[in-house]
Every structure is written in structure tokens, then in C-alpha cells.
N, CA, C and O atoms as a GROMACS GRO file, in nm:
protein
  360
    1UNK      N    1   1.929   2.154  -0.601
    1UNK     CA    2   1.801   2.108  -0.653
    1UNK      C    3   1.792   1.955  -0.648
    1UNK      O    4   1.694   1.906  -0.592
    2UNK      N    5   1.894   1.868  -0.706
    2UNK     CA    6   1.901   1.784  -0.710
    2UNK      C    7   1.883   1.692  -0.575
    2UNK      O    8   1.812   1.592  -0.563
    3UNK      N    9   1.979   1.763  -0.464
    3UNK     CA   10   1.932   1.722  -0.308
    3UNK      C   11   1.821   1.713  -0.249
    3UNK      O   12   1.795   1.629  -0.163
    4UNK      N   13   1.726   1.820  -0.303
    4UNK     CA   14   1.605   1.844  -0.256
    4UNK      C   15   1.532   1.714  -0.286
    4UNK      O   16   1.481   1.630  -0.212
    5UNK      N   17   1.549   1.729  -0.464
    5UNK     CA   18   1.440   1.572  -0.458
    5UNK      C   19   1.511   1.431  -0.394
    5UNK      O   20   1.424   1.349  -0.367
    6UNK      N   21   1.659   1.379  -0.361
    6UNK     CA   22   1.716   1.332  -0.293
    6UNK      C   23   1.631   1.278  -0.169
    6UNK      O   24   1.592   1.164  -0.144
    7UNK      N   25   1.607   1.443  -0.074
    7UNK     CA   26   1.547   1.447   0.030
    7UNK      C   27   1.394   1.402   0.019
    7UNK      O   28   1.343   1.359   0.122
    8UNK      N   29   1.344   1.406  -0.058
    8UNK     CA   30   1.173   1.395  -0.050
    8UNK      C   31   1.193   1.252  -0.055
    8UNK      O   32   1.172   1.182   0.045
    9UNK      N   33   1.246   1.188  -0.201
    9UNK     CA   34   1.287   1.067  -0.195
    9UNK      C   35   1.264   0.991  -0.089
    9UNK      O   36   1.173   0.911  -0.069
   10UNK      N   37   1.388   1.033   0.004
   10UNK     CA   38   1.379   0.956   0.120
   10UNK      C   39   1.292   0.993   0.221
   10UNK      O   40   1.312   0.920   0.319
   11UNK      N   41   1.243   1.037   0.232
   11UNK     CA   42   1.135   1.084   0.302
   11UNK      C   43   1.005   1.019   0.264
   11UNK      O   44   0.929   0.981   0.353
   12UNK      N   45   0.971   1.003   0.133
   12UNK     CA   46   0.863   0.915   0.049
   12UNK      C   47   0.873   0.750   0.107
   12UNK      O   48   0.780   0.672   0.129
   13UNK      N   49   1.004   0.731   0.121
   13UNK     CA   50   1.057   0.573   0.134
   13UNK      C   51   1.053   0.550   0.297
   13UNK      O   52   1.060   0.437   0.347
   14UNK      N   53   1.043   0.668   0.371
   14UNK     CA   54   1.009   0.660   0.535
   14UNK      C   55   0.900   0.635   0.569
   14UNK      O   56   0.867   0.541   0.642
   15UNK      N   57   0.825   0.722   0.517
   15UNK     CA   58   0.690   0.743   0.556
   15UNK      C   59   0.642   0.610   0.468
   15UNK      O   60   0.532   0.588   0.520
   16UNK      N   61   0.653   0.544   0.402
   16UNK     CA   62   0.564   0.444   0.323
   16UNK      C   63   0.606   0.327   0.413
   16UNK      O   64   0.526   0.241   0.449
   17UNK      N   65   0.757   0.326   0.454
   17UNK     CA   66   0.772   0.216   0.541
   17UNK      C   67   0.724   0.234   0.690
   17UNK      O   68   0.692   0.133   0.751
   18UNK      N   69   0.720   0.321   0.734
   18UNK     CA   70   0.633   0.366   0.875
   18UNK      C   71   0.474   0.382   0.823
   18UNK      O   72   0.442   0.467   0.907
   19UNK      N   73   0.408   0.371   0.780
   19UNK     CA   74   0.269   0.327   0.715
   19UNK      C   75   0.246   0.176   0.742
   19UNK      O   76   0.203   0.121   0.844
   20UNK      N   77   0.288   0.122   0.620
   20UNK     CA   78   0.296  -0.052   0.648
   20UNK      C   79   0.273  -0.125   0.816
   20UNK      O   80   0.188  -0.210   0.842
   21UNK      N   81   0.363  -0.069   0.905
   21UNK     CA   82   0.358  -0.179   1.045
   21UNK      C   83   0.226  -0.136   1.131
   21UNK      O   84   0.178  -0.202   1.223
   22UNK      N   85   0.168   0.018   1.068
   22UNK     CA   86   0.015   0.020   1.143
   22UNK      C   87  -0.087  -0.045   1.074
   22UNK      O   88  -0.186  -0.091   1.131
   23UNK      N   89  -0.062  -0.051   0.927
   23UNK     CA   90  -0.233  -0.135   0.890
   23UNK      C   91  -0.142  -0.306   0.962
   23UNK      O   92  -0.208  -0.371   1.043
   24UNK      N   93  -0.081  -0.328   0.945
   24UNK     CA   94  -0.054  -0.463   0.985
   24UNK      C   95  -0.084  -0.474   1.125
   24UNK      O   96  -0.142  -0.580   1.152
   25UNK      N   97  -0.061  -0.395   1.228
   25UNK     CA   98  -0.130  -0.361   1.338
   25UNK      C   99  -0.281  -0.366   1.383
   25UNK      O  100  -0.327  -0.398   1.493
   26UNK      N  101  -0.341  -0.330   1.277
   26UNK     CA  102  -0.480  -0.319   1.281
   26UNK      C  103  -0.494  -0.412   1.238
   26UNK      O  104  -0.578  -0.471   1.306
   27UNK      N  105  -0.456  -0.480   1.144
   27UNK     CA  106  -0.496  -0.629   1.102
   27UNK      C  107  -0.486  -0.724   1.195
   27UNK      O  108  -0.581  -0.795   1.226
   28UNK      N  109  -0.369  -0.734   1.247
   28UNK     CA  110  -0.368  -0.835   1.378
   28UNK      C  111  -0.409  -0.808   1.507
   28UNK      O  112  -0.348  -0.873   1.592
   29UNK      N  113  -0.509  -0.716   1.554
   29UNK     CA  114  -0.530  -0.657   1.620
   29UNK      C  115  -0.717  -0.707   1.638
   29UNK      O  116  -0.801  -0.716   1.727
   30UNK      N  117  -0.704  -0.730   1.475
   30UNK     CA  118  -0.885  -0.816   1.482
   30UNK      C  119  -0.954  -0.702   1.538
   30UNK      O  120  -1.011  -0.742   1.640
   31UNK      N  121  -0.984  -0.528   1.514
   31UNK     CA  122  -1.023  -0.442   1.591
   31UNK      C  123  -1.123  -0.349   1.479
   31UNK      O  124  -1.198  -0.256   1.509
   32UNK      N  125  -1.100  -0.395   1.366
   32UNK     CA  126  -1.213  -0.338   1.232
   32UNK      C  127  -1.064  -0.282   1.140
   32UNK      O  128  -0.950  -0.246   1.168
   33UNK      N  129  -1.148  -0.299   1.016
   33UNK     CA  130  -1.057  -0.262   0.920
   33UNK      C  131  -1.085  -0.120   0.841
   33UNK      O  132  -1.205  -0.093   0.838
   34UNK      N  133  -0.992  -0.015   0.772
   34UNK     CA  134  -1.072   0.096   0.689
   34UNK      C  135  -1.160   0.001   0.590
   34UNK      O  136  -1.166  -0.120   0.609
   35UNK      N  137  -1.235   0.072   0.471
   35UNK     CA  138  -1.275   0.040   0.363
   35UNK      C  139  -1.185  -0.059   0.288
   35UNK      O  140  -1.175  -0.179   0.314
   36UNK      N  141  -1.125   0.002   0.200
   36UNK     CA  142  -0.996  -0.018   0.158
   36UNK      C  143  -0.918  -0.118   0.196
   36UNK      O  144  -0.871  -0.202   0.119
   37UNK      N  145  -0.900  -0.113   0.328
   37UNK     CA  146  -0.788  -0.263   0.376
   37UNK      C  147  -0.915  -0.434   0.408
   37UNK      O  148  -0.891  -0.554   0.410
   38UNK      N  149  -1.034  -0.357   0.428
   38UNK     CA  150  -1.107  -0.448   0.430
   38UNK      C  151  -1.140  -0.556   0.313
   38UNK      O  152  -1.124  -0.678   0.314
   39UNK      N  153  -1.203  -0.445   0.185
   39UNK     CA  154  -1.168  -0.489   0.048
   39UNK      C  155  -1.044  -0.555  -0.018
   39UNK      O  156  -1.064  -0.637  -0.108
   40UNK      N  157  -0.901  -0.522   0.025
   40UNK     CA  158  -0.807  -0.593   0.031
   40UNK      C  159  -0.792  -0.730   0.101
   40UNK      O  160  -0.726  -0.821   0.050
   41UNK      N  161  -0.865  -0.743   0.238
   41UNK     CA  162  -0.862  -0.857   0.304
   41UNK      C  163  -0.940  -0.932   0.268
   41UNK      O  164  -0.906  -1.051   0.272
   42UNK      N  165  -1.076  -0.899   0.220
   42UNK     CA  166  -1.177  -1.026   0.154
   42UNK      C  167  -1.118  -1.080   0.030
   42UNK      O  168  -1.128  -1.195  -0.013
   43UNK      N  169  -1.040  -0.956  -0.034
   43UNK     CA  170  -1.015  -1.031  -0.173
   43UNK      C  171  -0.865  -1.145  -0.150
   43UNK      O  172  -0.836  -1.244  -0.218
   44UNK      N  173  -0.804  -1.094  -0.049
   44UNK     CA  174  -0.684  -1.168  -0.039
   44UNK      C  175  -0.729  -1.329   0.036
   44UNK      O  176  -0.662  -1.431   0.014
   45UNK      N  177  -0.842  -1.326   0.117
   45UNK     CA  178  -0.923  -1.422   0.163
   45UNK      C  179  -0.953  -1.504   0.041
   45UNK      O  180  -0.889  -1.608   0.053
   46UNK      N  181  -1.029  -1.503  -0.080
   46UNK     CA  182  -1.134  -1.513  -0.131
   46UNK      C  183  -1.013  -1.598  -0.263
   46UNK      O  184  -1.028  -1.696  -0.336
   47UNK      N  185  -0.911  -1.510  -0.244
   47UNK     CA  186  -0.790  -1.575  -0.408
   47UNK      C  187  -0.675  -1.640  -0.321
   47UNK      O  188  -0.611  -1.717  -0.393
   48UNK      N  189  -0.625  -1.635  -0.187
   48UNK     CA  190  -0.503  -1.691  -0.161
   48UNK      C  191  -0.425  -1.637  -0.184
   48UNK      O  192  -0.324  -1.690  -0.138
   49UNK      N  193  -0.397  -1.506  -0.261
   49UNK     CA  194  -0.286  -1.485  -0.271
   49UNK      C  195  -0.248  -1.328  -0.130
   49UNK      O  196  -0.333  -1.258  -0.075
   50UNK      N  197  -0.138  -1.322  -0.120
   50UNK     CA  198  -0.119  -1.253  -0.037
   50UNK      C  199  -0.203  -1.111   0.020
   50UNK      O  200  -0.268  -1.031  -0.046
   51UNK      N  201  -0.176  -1.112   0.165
   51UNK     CA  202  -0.273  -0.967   0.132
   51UNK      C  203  -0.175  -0.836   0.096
   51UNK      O  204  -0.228  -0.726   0.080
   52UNK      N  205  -0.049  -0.850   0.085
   52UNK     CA  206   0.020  -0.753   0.054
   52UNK      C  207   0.004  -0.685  -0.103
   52UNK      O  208  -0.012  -0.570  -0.144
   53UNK      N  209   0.020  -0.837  -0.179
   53UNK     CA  210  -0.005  -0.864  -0.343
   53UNK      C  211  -0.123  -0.795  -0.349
   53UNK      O  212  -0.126  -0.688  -0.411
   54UNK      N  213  -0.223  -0.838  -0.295
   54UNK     CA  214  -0.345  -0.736  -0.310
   54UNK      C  215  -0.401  -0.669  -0.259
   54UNK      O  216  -0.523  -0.664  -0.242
   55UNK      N  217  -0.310  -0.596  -0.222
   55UNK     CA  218  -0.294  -0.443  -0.198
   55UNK      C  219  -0.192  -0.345  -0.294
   55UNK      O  220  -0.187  -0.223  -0.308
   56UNK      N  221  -0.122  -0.444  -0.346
   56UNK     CA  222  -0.076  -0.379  -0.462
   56UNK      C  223  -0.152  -0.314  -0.576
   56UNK      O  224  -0.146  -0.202  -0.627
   57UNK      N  225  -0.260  -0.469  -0.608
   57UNK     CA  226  -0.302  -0.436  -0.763
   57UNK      C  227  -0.454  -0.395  -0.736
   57UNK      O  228  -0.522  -0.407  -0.838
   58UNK      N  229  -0.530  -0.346  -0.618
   58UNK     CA  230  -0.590  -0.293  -0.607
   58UNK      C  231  -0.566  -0.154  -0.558
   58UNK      O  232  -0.659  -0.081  -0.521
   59UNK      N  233  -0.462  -0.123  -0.558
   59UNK     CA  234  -0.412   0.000  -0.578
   59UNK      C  235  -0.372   0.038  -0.738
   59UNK      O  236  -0.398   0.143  -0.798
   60UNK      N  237  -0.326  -0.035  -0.770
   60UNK     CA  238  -0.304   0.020  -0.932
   60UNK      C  239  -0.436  -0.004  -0.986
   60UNK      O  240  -0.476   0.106  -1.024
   61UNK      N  241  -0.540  -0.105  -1.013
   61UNK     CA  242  -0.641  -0.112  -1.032
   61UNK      C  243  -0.772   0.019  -1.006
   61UNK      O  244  -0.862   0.062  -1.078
   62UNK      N  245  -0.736   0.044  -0.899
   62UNK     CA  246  -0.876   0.118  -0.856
   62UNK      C  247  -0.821   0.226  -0.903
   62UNK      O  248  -0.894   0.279  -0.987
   63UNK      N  249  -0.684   0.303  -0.878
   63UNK     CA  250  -0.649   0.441  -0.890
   63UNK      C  251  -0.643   0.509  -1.081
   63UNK      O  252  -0.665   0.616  -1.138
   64UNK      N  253  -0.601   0.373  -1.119
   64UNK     CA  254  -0.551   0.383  -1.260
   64UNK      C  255  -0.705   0.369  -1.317
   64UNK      O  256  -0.757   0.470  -1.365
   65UNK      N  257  -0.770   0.260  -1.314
   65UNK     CA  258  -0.878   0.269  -1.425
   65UNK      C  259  -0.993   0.293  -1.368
   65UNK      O  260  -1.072   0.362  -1.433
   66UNK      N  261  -1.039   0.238  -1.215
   66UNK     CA  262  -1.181   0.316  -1.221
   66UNK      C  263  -1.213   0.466  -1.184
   66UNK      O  264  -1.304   0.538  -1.226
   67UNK      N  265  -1.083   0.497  -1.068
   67UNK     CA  266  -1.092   0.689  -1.079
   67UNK      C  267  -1.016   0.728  -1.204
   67UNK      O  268  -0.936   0.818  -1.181
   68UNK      N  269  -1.017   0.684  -1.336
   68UNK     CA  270  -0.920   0.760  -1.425
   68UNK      C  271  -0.825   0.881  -1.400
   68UNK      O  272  -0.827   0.989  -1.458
   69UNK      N  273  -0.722   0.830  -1.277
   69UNK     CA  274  -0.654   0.937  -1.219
   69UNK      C  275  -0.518   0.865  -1.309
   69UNK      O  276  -0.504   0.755  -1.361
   70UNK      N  277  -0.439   0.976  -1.300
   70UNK     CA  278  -0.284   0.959  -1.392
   70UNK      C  279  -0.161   0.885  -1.266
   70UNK      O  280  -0.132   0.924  -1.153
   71UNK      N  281  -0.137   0.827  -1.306
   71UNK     CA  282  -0.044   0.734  -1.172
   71UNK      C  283   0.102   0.844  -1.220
   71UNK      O  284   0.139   0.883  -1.331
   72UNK      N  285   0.168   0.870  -1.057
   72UNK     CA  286   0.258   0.985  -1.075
   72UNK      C  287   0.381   0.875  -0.985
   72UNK      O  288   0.378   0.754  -0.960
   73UNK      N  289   0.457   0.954  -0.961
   73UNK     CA  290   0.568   0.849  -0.883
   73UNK      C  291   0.521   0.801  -0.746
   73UNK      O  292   0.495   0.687  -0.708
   74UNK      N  293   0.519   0.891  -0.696
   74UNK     CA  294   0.447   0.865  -0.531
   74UNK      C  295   0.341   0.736  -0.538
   74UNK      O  296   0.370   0.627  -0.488
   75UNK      N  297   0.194   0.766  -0.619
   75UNK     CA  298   0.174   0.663  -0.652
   75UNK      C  299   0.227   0.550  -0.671
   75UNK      O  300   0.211   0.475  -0.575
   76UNK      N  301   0.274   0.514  -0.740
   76UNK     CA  302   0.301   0.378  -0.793
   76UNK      C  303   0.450   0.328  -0.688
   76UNK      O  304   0.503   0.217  -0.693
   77UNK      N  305   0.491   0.436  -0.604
   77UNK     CA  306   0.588   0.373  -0.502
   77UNK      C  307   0.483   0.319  -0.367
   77UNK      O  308   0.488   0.222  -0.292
   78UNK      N  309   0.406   0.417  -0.378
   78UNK     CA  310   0.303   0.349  -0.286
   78UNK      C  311   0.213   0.215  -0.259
   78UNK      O  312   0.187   0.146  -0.160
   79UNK      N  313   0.165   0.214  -0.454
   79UNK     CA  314   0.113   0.060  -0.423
   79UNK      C  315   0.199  -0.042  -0.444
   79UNK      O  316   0.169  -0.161  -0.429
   80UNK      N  317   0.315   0.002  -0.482
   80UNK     CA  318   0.425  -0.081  -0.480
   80UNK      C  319   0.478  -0.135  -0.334
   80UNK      O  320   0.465  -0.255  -0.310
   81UNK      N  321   0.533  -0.056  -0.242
   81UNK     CA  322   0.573  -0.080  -0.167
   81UNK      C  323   0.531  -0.116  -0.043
   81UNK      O  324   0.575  -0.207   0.026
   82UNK      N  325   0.426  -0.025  -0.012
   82UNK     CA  326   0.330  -0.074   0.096
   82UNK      C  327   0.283  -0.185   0.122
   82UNK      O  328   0.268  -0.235   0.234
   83UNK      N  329   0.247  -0.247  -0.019
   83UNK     CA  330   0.231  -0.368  -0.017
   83UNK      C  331   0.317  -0.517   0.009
   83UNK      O  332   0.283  -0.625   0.058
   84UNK      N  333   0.436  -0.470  -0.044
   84UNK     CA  334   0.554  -0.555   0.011
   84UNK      C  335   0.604  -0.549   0.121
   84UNK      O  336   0.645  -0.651   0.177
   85UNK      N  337   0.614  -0.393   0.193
   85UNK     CA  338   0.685  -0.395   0.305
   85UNK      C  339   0.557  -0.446   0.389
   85UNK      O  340   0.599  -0.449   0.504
   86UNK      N  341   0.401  -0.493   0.391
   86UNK     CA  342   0.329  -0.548   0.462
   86UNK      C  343   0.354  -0.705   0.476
   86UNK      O  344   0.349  -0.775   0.577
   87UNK      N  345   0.387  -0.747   0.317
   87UNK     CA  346   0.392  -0.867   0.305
   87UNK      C  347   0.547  -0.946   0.416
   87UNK      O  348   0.552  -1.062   0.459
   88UNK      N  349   0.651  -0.838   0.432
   88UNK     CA  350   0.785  -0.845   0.498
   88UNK      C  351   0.735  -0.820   0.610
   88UNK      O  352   0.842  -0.789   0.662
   89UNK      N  353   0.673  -0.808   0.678
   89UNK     CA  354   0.647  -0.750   0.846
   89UNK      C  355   0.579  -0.894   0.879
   89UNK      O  356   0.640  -0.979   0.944
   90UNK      N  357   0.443  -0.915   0.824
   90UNK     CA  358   0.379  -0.993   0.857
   90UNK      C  359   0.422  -1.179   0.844
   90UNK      O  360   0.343  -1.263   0.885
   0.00000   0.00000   0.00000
């Protein structure tokens, strides 16, 4: 049992790091952005601070208080990490 979640684990930590190098792709690519990464890029435009950083806290932001959805692990490894491993690529 214990292996199993082991396995998802890492599997969670693959797939989030194989995620990251395509929006960064599309970003440098100057070819249109989703919703979402767009809103991330004006706001990261607009404050200076990274676009990785904000992609973090507009992930905890939007998911946590304006869909009043319950942040579970996946979540919060997601806006966690995605966002850093963008900020490390780029």
C-alpha cells in the first residue's frame, strides 16, 4: 500500500515537471497564451515579480477562495511547483 502511494508520488512529481517546459514553450514561442497563463503573464508584467511566483499565488488564490474548492495535495504540489520548476527552466 504504502508503495502504491510511493508510486503516484512520483509520478505526481513527473508529470508536474514535464508540464512546466511546455507552458514555458508557449511563452517563448510568442504564439498566444491559455486564459490562465495569460492572466499570469499580465499580472507578472504589471508587479515585476516573477511569472513563476505568479503562478503560484494565483493558483492558490483563485482555487482556494474564489472557486471555494478544498486544496488537496496534488493541488497545492501543483501551484507549488509548477511554478518554480517554470521559474528554473526559464
Amino acid at each position: 500500500m504504502a508503495l502504491s502511494y510511493v508510486k503516484r508520488f512520483i509520478r505526481l512529481l513527473a508529470g508536474l515537471f514535464l508540464f512546466a517546459p511546455g507552458t514555458c514553450f508557449i511563452v517563448q514561442a510568442e504564439i498566444g497564451l491559455a486564459p490562465w497563463d495569460a492572466f499570469s503573464m499580465g499580472l507578472s508584467h504589471a508587479t515585476g515579480l516573477s511569472f513563476g511566483d505568479i503562478v503560484i499565488v494565483t493558483g492558490i488564490l483563485i482555487v482556494d477562495y474564489a472557486m471555494h474548492e478544498q486544496l488537496g495535495f496534488g493541488t497545492i504540489l501543483n501551484a507549488l511547483l509548477i511554478g518554480k520548476f517554470m521559474d528554473l527552466i526559464q
